[in-house]
C-alpha positions as a printed Julia matrix, in Angstrom:
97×3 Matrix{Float64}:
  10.53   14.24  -23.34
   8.21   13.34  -25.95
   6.42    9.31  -25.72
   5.16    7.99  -28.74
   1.58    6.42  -28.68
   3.76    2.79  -28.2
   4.73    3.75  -25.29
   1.83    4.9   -24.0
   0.09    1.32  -24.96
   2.91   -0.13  -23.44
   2.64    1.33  -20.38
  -1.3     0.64  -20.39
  -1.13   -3.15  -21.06
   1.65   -3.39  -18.15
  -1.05   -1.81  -15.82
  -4.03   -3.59  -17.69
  -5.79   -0.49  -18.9
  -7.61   -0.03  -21.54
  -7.34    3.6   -23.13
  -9.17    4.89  -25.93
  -7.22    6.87  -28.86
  -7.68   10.32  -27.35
  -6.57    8.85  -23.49
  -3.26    7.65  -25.27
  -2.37   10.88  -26.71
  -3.76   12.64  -23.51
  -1.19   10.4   -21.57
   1.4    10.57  -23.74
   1.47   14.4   -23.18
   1.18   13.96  -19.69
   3.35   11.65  -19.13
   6.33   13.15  -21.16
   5.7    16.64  -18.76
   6.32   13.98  -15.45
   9.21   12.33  -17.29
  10.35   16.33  -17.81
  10.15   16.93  -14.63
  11.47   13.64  -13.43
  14.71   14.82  -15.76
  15.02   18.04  -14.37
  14.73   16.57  -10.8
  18.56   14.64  -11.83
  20.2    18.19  -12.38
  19.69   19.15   -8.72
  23.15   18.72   -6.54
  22.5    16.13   -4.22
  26.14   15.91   -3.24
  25.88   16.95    0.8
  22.39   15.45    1.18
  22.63   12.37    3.25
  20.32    9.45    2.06
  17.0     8.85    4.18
  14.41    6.51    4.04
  11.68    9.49    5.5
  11.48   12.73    4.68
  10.52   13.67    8.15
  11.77   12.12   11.67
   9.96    9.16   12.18
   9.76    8.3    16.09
   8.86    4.95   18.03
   5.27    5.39   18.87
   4.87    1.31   21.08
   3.43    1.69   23.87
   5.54   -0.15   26.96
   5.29   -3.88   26.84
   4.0    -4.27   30.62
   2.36   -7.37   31.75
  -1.35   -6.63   32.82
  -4.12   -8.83   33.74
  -6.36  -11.1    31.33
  -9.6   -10.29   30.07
 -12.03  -13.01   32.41
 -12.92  -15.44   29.95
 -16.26  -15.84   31.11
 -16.94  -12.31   30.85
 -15.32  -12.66   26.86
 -17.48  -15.91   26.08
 -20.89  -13.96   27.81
 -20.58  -12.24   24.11
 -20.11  -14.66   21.96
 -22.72  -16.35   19.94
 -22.0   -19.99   20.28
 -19.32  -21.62   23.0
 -18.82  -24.95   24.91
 -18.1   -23.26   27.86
 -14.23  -23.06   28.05
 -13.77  -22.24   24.11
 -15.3   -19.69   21.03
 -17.32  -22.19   18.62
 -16.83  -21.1    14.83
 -18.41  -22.66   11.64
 -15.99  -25.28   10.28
 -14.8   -23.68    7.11
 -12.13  -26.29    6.11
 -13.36  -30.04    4.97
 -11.73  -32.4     6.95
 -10.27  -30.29    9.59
């Protein structure tokens, strides 16, 4: 499949790239050979192939959801840089919040 040099500009300004002259009819070549290949991908009989969303089994890797204990929270505050004692303090970032 052969794109014209419209194409290939169209293509570019969709994906907000400029090309020079010689990257347009660079891509145009290329991207006629994918489109090609793209084309010749249809002929294939795909008539017994079940659709899947993988290509490979995909498995549930979560770990168990098992209750466990805390983290102390004096221990957690020990690290951080400012606190009141029961809370992290943080840098208000929001005006009138």
């Amino acid at each position: 499949m052969t794109l014209s040099i419209d194409d290939v500009q169209k293509v570019a300004k969709l994906a907000r790239l400029k090309l020079t002259p010689e990257e347009e009819q660079q891509f145009a070549s290329q991207l006629g050979q994918i489109l090609d290949y793209v084309e010749m991908l249809g002929e294939v009989d795909t008539e017994k192939v079940e659709p899947m969303a993988h290509a490979a089994d995909v498995a549930n890797v979560f770990r168990a959801d098992d209750v466990q204990a805390s983290i102390d929270r004096e221990k957690t505050l020990l690290n951080a840089p400012k606190t009141d004692g029961k809370y992290f303090l943080v840098p208000q970032i929001l005006e009138g919040a």
